[in-house]
C-alpha positions in Angstrom: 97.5 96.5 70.7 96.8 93.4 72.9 93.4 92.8 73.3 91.3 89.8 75.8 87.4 89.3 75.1 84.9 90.3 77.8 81.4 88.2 78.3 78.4 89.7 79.0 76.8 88.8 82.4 72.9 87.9 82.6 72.9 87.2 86.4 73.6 89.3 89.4 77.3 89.4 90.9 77.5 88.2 94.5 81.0 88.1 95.6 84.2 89.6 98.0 87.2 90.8 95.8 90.2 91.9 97.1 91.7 94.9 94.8 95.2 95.7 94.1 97.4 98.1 96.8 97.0 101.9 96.2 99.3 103.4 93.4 99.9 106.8 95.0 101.2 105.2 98.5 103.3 102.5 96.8 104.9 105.3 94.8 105.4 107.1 97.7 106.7 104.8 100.2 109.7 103.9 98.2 110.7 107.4 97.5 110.4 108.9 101.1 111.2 105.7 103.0 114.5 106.5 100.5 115.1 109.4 101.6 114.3 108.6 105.5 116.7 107.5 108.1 117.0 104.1 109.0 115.0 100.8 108.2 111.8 100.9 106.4 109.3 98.0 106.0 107.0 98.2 103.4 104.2 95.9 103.2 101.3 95.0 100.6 103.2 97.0 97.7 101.8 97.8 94.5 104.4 95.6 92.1 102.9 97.4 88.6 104.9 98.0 86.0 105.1 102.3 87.4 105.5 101.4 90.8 108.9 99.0 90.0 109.6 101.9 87.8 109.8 103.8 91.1 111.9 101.1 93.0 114.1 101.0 90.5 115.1 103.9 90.0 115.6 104.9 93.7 118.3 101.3 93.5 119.6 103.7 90.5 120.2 106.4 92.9 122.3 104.3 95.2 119.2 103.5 98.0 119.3 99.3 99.1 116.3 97.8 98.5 115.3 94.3 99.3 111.9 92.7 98.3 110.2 89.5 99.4 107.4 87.2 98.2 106.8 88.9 94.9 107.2 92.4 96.5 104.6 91.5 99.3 107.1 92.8 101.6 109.9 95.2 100.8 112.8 97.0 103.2 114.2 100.0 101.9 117.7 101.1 103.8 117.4 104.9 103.8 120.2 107.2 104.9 119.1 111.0 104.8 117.5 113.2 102.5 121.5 113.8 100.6 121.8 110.4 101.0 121.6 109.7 97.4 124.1 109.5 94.7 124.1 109.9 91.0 122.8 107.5 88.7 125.4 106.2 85.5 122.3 105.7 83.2 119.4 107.6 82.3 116.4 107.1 84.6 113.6 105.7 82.9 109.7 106.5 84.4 108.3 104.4 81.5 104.4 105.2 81.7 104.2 107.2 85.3 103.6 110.7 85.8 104.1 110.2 89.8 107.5 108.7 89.2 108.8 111.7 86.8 107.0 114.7 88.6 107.9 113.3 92.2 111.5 113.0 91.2 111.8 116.1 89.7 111.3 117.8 93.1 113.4 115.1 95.2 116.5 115.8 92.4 116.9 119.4 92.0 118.2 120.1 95.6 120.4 117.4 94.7 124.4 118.0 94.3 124.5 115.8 91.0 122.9 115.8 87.4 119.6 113.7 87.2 118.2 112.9 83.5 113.9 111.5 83.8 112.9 110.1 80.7 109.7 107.8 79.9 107.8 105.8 76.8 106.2 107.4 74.1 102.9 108.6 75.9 105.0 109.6 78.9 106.9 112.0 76.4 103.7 113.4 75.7 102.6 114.5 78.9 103.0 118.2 80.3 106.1 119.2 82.4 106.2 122.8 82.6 103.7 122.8 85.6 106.1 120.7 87.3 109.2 122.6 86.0 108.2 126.3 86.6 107.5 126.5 90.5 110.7 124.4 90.7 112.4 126.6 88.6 111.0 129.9 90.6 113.4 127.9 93.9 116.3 127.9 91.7 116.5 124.9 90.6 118.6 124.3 87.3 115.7 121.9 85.1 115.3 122.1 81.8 113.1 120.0 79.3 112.1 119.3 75.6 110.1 122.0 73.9 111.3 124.7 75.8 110.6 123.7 79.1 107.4 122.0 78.5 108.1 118.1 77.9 110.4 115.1 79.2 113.0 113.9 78.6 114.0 116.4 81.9 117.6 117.2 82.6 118.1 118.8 86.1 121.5 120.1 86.9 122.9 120.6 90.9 121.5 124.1 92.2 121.1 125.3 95.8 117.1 126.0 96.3 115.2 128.8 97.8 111.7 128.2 99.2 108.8 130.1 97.3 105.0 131.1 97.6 103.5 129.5 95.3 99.5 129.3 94.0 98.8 126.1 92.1 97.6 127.4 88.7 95.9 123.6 88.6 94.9 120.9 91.1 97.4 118.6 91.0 98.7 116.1 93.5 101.6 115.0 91.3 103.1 118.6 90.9 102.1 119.6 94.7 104.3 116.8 95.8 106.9 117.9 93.6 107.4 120.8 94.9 107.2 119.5 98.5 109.9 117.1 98.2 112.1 120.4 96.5 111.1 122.4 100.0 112.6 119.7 102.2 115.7 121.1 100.4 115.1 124.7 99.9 116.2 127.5 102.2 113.2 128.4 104.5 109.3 127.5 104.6 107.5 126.8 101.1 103.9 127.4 100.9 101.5 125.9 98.2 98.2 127.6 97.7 95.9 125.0 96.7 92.3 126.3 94.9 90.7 123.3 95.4 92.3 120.6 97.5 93.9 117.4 95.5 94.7 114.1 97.1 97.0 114.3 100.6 98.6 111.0 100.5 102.5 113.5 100.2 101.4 114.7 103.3 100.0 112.3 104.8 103.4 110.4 104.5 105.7 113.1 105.2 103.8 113.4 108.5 103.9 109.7 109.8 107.7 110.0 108.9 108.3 112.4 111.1 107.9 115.8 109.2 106.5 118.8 110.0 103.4 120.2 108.1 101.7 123.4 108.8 97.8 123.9 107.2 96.2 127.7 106.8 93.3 127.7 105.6 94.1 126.4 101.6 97.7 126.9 102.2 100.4 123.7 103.0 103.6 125.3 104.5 107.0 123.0 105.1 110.1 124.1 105.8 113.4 122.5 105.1 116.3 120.6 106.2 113.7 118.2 108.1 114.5 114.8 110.0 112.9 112.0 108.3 113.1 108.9 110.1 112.2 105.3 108.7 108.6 103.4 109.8 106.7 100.4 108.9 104.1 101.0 105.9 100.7 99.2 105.1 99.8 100.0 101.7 96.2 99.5 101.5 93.6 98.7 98.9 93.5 101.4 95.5 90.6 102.8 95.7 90.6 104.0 92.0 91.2 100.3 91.1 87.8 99.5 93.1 86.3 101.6 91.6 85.8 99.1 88.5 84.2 96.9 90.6 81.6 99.3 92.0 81.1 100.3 88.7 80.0 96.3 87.6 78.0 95.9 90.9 76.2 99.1 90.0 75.3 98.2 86.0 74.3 95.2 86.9 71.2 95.1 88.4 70.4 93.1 92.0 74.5 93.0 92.6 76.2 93.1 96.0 80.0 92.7 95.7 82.2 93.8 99.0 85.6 95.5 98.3 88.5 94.2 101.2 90.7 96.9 102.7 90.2 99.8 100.1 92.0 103.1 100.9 88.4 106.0 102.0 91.2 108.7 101.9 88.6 111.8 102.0 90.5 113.3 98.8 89.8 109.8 96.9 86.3 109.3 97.7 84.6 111.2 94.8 83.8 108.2 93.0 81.4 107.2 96.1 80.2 110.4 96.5 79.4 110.2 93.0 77.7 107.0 93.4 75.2 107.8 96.2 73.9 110.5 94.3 73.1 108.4 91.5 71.2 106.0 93.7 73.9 103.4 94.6 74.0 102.1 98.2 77.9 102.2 99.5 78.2 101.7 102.9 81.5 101.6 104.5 82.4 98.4 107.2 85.9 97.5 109.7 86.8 101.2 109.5 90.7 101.6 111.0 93.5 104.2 110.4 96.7 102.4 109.1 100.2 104.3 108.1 98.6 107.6 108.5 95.7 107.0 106.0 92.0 105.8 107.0 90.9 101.8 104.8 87.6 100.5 105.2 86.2 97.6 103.5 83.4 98.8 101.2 80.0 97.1 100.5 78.2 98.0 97.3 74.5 97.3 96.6 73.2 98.4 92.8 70.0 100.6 92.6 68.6 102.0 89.7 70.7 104.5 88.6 69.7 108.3 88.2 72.1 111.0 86.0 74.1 113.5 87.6 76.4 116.7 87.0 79.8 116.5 88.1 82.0 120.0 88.5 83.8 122.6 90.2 85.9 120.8 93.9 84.1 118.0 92.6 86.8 117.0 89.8 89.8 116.4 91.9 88.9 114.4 93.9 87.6 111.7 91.4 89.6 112.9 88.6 91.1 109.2 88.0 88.0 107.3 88.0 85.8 110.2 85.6 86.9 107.3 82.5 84.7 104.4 84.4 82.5 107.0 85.5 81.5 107.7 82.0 80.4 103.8 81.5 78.4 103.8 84.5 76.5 107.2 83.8 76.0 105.4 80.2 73.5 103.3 82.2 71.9 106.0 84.0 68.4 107.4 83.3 68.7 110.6 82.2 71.8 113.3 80.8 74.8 113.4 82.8 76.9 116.0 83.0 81.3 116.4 83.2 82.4 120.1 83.6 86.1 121.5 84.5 87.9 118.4 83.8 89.9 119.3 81.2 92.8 118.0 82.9 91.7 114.9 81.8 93.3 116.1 78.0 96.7 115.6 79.4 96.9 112.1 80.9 97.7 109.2 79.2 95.3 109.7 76.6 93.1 112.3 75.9 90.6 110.6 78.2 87.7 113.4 77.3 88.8 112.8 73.0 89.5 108.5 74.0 85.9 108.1 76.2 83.9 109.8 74.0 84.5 107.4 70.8 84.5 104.7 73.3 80.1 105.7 74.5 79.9 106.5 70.7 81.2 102.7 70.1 79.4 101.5 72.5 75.7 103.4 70.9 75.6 105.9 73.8 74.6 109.5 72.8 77.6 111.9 73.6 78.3 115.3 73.2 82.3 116.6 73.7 82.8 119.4 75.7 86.0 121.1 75.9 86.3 120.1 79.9 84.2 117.8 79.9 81.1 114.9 78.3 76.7 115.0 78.4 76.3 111.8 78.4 72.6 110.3 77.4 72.1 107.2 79.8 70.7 104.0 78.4 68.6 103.9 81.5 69.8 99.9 82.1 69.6 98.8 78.6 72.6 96.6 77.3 75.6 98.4 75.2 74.8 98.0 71.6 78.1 98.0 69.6 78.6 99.4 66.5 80.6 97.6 64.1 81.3 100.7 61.8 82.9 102.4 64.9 86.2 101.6 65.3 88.1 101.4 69.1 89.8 104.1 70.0 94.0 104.4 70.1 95.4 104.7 73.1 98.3 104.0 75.8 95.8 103.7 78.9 95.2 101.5 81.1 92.3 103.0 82.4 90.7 103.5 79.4 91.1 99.3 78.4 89.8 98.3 81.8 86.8 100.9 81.5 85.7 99.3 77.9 86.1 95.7 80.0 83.6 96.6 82.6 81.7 97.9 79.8 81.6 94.4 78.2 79.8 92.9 80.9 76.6 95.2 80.3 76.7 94.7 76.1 74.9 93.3 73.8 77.8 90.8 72.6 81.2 90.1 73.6 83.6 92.6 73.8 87.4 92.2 72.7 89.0 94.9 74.7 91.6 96.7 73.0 95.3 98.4 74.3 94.8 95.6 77.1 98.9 95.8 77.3 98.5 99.0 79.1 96.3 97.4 82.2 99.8 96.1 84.0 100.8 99.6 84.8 98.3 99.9 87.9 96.3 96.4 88.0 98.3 93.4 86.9 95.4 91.1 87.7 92.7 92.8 86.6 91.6 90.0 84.3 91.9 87.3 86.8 89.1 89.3 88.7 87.0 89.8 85.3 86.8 86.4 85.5 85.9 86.3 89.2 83.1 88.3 88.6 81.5 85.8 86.0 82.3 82.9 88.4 80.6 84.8 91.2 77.4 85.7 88.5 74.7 83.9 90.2 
């Protein structure tokens, strides 16, 4: 694994950062400005290693694509939803669930065979809750496993739409099955227990589609015109979230985050945050592309331990990893319930996080969906040298034990640091910020 070394700060942070565009809408754009009709302008794109990963393979599947500027600006040439043609080679999502479960849905209405492939962790991850509702609308998909894992193989079928109750909260399979529906024979409706992000939506809408909401329940029909618009991707939330997390372990910081996505299925990490004393308050609110960016202005306070459950999961289930460092320096026992989702991202983030606290001398009791974590109530990370880092393919994991090294007790030499390009490829460029801006 690659590793960088992290510094401990002894002064408060006093600075404006500027956070890498949002993940979820980068992904997005490419794939249903694709699939719209006409010229698409996509500015402020993520250019991570999942999000070319996206790009790529929509060039794959016979879609023009130009990029400027190191992807600052990018114009996708889209011609209809069976527009798109079949690829010669394997398509390769390399680390990104979005990529393989969005695609899964766009290719089985399609009239040629599709084979999704991905690294080593990406093989890993579960596919059957992607690949049974799009199995139930007829598509022909079949996996590793029987049914359950990548690589995915999806043969030409004609779809049906379906009723269907998410057995799990998930964004990634949701949109899955949306981009099927456009395809499928009638109206599909997805019964969601507790809502997940709506950034699918959000898009389908702005591009022209029509989207129907009872009560929990997202209806779309099919054979809809899509027609091409100009994107602003804003600010990833999930990758501010880091930053909060120093401004709030770090006592007497003020840092303000430019132009972050406030999406209200993203914002559980603030919510999270005010309850355990940290002032957020939320400046230059607009509504861009369909989705609502503020820039955000965090104050630390003295941070108090809280219980996180139920709705509560889904809509911080991303940031629960730096979540976990930040109720380490809480006073009291924090609490993570339902969340065993978290087993089945890149890492086992519940398994990777706890030997990460234990690590870093934190008290920490594993739960089956979930952590108690005993907050150091402020006192530095203490790290024990006959603990060793944990393994892992995450890039949210490496840039949760970075933040962590600006509260310890000595430097930090972050491991699987490799990984950290897949969502923030300047992530330690802004480290460094922070200890410029430590006054």
């Amino acid at each position: 694994m690659k590793q960088f070394t992290v510094n401990p700060l002894s002064n408060p942070i006093k600075t404006t950062i500027s956070v890498p565009s949002d993940k979820s809408i980068s992904h997005r754009s490419i794939i249903i400005a694709s699939i719209a009709n006409g010229k698409t302008e996509i500015k402020n794109f993520l250019p991570s290693q999942d999000c070319l990963n996206t790009l790529k393979i929509m060039q794959q599947l016979g879609v023009e694509i130009n990029y400027f500027n190191n992807y600052e600006t990018i114009t996708v040439y889209g011609k209809g939803l069976h527009s798109l043609s079949e690829s010669k080679n394997i398509l390769n999502c390399g680390n990104s669930g979005t990529t393989i479960r969005l695609l899964s849905g766009l290719l089985s209405g399609q009239n040629f065979l599709s084979i999704l492939t991905g690294d080593d962790s990406l093989l890993n991850r579960p596919m059957g809750r992607v690949i049974e509702p799009l199995t139930l609308m007829g598509a022909k998909i079949a996996g590793r496993e029987h049914n359950t894992k990548a690589p995915i193989v999806i043969s030409p079928s004609v779809l049906h739409a379906i009723t269907y109750e998410m057995p799990v909260s998930s964004a990634q399979v949701k949109s899955g099955i949306m981009l099927a529906a456009l395809q499928a024979k009638g109206e599909t409706k997805i019964i969601e227990k507790e809502k997940s992000r709506d950034h699918t939506e959000r898009m389908l809408s702005a591009f022209g589609a029509t989207i129907k909401y009872e009560k929990n329940e997202i209806i779309i029909g099919s054979e809809q015109k899509l027609t091409a618009q100009s994107i602003f991707v804003p600010g990833d939330i999930s990758s501010a979230a880091f930053f909060m997390a120093a401004c709030s372990i770090i006592p007497q910081s003020e840092i303000v985050l430019q132009k972050v996505l406030v999406n209200p299925t993203r914002t559980g990490i603030i919510n999270a945050l005010k309850k355990m004393g940290v002032k957020i308050e939320f400046t230059n609110k607009k509504e861009i592309s369909g989705e609502p960016i503020a820039d955000i202005f965090v104050t630390s306070e003295n941070l108090t331990a809280i219980e996180i459950k139920g709705n509560s999961v889904p809509l911080l289930i991303d940031e629960i990893p730096i979540l976990c460092i930040i109720m380490a320096q809480a006073k009291g026992r924090s609490i993570i319930k339902d969340a065993k989702e978290l087993r089945f991202k890149e890492s086992d983030r519940i398994k990777t996080m706890a030997q990460v606290l234990k690590k870093l001398g934190v008290e920490i009791n594993e739960l089956e969906d979930g952590l108690e974590i005993e907050g150091l109530a402020g006192k530095p990370f203490t790290i024990d040298p006959s603990i060793e880092w944990p393994k892992h393919s995450d890039h949210r994991i490496a840039m949760s034990v970075a933040i962590a090294g600006l509260k310890a007790n000595e430097p930090v030499l972050v491991p699987g640091t490799e990984w950290i390009s897949t969502s923030f490829p300047n992530f330690d460029k802004l480290i460094n910020q922070l200890h410029m801006a430590a006054v």
